[in-house]
C-alpha positions as CSV (number, residue, x, y, z in Angstrom):
1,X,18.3,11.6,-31.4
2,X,16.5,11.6,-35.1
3,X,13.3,11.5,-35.5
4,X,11.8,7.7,-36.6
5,X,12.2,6.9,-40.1
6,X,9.5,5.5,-42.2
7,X,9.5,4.5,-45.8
8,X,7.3,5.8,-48.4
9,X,7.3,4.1,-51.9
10,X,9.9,4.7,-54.5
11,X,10.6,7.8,-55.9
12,X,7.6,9.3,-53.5
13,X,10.1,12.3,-52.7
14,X,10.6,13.1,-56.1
15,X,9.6,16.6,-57.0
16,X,8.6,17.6,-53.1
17,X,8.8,21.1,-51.9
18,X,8.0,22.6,-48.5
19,X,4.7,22.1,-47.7
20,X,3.7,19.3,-49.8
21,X,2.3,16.5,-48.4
22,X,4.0,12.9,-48.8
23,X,2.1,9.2,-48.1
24,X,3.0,6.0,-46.4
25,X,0.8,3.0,-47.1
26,X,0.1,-0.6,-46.5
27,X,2.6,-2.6,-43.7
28,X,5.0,0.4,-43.1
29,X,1.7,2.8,-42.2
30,X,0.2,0.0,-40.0
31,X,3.4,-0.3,-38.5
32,X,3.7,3.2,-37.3
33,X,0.2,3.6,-36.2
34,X,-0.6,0.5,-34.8
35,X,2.4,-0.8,-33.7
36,X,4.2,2.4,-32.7
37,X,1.3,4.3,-32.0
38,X,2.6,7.5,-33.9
39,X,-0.1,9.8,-34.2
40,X,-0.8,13.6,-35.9
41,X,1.2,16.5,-34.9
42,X,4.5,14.2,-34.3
43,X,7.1,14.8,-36.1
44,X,8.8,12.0,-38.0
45,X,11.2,11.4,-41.1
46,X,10.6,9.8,-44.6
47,X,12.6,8.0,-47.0
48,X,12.2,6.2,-50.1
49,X,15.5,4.7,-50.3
50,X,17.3,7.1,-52.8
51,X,19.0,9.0,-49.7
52,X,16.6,11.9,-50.1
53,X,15.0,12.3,-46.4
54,X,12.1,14.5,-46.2
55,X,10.8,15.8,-42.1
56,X,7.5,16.9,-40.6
57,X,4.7,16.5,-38.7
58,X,1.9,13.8,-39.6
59,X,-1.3,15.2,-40.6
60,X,-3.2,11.6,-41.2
61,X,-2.3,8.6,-38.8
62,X,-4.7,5.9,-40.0
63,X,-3.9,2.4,-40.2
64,X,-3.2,2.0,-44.2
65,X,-2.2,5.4,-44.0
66,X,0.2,7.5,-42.9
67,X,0.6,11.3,-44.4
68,X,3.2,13.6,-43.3
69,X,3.7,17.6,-44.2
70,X,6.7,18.1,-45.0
71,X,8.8,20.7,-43.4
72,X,12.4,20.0,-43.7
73,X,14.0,18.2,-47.0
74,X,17.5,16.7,-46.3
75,X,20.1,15.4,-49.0
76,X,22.8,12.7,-48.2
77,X,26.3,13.9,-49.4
78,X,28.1,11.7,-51.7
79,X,30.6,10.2,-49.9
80,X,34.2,10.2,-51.0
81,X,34.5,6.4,-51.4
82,X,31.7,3.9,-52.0
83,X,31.9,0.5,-50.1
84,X,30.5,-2.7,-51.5
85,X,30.7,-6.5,-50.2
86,X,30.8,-9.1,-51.8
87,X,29.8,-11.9,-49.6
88,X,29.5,-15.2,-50.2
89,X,26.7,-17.4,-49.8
90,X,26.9,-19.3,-46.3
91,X,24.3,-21.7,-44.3
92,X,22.5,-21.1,-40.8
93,X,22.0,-17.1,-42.1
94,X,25.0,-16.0,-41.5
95,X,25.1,-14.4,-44.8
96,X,21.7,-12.7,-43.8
97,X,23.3,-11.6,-40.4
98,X,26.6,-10.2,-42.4
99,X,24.1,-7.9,-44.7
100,X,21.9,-6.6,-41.9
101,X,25.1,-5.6,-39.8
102,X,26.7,-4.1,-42.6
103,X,23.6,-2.4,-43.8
104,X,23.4,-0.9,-40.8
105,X,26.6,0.0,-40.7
106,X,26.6,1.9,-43.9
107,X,27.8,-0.4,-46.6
108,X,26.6,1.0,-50.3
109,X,26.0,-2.1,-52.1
110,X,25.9,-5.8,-51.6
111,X,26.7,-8.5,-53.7
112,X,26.1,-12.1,-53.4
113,X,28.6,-14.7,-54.2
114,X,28.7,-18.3,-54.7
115,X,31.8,-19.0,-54.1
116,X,33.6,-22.3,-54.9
117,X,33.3,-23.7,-51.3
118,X,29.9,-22.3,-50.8
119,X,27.4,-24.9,-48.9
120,X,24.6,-23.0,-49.6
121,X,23.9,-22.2,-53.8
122,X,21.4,-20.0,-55.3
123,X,19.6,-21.3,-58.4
124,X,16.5,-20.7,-60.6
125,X,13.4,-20.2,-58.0
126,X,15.8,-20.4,-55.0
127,X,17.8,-17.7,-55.9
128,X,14.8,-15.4,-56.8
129,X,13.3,-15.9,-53.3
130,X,17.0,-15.4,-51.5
131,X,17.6,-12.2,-53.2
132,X,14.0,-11.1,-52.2
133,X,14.7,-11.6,-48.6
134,X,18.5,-10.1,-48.6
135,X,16.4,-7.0,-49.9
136,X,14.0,-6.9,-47.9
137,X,17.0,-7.5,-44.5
138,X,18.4,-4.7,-46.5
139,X,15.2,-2.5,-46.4
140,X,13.9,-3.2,-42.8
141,X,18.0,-2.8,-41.5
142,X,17.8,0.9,-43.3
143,X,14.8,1.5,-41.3
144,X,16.6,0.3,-38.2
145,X,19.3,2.2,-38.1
146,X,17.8,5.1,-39.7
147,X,19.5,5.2,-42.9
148,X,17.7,6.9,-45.5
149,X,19.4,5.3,-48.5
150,X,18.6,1.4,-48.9
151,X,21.8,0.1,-50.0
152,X,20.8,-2.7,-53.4
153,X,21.4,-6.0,-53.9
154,X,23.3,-7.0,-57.0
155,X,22.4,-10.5,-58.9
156,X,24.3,-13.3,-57.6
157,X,27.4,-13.8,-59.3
158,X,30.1,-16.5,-59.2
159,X,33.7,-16.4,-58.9
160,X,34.4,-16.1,-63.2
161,X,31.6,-13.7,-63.3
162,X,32.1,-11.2,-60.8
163,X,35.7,-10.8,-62.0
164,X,35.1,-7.7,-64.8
165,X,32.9,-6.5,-61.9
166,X,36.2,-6.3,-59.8
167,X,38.5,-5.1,-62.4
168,X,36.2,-1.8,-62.4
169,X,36.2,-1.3,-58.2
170,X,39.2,1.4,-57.4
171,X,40.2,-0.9,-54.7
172,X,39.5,-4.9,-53.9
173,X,40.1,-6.0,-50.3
174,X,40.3,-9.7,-49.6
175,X,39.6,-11.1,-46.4
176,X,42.2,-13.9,-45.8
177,X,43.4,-15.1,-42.8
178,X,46.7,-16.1,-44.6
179,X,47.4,-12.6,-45.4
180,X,50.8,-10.6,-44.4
181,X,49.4,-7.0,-44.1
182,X,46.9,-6.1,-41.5
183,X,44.1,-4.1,-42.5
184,X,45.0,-1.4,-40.8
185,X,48.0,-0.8,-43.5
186,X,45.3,0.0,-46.1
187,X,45.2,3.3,-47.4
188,X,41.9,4.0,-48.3
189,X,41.5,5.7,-51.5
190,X,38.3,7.3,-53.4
191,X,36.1,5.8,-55.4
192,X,34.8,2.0,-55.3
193,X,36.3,-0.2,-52.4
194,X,35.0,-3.7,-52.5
195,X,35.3,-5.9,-49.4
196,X,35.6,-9.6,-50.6
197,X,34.5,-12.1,-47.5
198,X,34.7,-16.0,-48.1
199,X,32.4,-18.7,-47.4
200,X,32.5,-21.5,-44.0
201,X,35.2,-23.3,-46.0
202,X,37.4,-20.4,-47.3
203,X,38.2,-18.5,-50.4
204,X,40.1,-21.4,-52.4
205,X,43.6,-21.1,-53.9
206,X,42.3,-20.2,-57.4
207,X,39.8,-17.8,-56.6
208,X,42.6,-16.0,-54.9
209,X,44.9,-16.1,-57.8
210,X,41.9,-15.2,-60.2
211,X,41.1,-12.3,-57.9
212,X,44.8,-11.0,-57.3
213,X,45.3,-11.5,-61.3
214,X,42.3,-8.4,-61.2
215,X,44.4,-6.3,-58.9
216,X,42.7,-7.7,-55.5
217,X,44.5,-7.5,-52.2
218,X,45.1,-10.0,-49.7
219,X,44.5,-8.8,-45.8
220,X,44.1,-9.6,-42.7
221,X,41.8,-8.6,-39.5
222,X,43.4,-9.9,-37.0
223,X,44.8,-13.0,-34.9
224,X,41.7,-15.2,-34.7
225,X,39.3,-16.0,-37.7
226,X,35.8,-14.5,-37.6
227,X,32.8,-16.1,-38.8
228,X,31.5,-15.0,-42.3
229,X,28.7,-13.3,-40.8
230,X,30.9,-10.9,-38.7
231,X,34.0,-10.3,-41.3
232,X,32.8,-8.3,-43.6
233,X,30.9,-6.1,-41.2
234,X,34.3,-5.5,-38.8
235,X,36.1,-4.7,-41.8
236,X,33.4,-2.3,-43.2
237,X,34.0,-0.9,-39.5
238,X,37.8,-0.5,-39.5
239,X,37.5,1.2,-42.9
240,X,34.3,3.8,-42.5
241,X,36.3,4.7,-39.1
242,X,38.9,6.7,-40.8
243,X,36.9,7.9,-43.4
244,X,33.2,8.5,-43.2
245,X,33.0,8.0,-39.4
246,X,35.7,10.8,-38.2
């Protein structure tokens, strides 16, 4: 198993070498050495969410601080195909519980929709707040799972918006229980794949149309209809399984 993963603040790996030394403060120090009770001479792992993961042993564990010499630098590879979702807004947190699972699953961007049917709507103050907290599910989710690279959150966009945003993605996969071909048809090719999952009440008929008119595609997961807080992350799943996960 890795060693735990801390955060440091952005861009603290920047310029690091063997040897160096590199800090982390506040919550995330008083977390690992009051909480976890890490102390000097155990080895850990830092990130600051660009991907760059820096190893060593802690040479200060105090409560607002936590410093670490580093002895190991790792770079994440660039992976062949870059997965983004665009889910839409939903109530009871299910849009919060699709972007942790698919943070932790690997997803490389997240954008937040509100959708035609969407119950829940981000606006002004509100949306402000929201996105705050989808980064900050996003950040502690990283953490979690040991991720090194904290995937972003996009603005909020709606369904006219997002639609040059689409036309740009290499590939657009719909989530629709309507559809004829079953994901498991979908050749995954390089570049930007976007997975498109719908609100409580559906994607409506002229989001579809608008989306297909952008070169989207239509498919299917299966027999039943999951819940918007478990689509996207099965189909991020199904898709990093014969790619990234192999």
């Amino acid at each position: 198993m890795t060693s735990r993963l801390f955060f440091a603040a952005e861009s603290a790996l920047d310029g690091l070498a063997i040897g160096d030394t590199v800090s982390v403060t506040g919550e995330e120090a008083r977390h690992a050495v009051v909480v976890s009770r890490f102390t000097t001479g155990e080895v850990v792992r830092v990130a600051d969410g660009s991907g760059q993961v820096v190893e060593g042993a802690i040479v200060v564990a105090e409560p607002e601080l936590l410093s670490v010499m580093v002895e190991k630098i790792h770079e994440s590879a660039a992976a062949a195909t870059r997965f983004v979702l665009l889910q839409a807004l939903a109530k009871g947190g299910r849009d919060e519980q699709a972007v942790e699972a698919a943070t932790e699953l690997g997803v490389d961007a997240v954008i937040p929709w509100r959708a035609d049917r969407s119950i829940v709507q981000w606006r002004g103050d509100r949306a402000v707040k929201a996105q705050r907290k989808w980064e900050a599910l996003a950040r502690a989710a990283s953490k979690q799972s040991r991720r090194p690279a904290v995937p972003p959150i996009e603005p909020v966009v709606t369904s006219k918006s997002v639609l040059s945003r689409l036309a740009d993605a290499d590939a657009v996969i719909v989530l629709h229980e309507d559809a004829e071909q079953p994901i498991g048809e979908f050749d995954v090719p390089a570049g930007e794949v976007v997975i498109v999952v719908g609100p409580e009440g559906g994607i409506s008929p002229g989001e579809l149309s608008a989306f297909q008119d952008v070169g989207a595609r239509p498919l299917r997961l299966g027999p039943t209809v999951l819940r918007a807080s478990n689509a996207g992350p099965t189909a991020l799943a199904i898709l990093l399984s014969r790619t990234r996960w192999r």
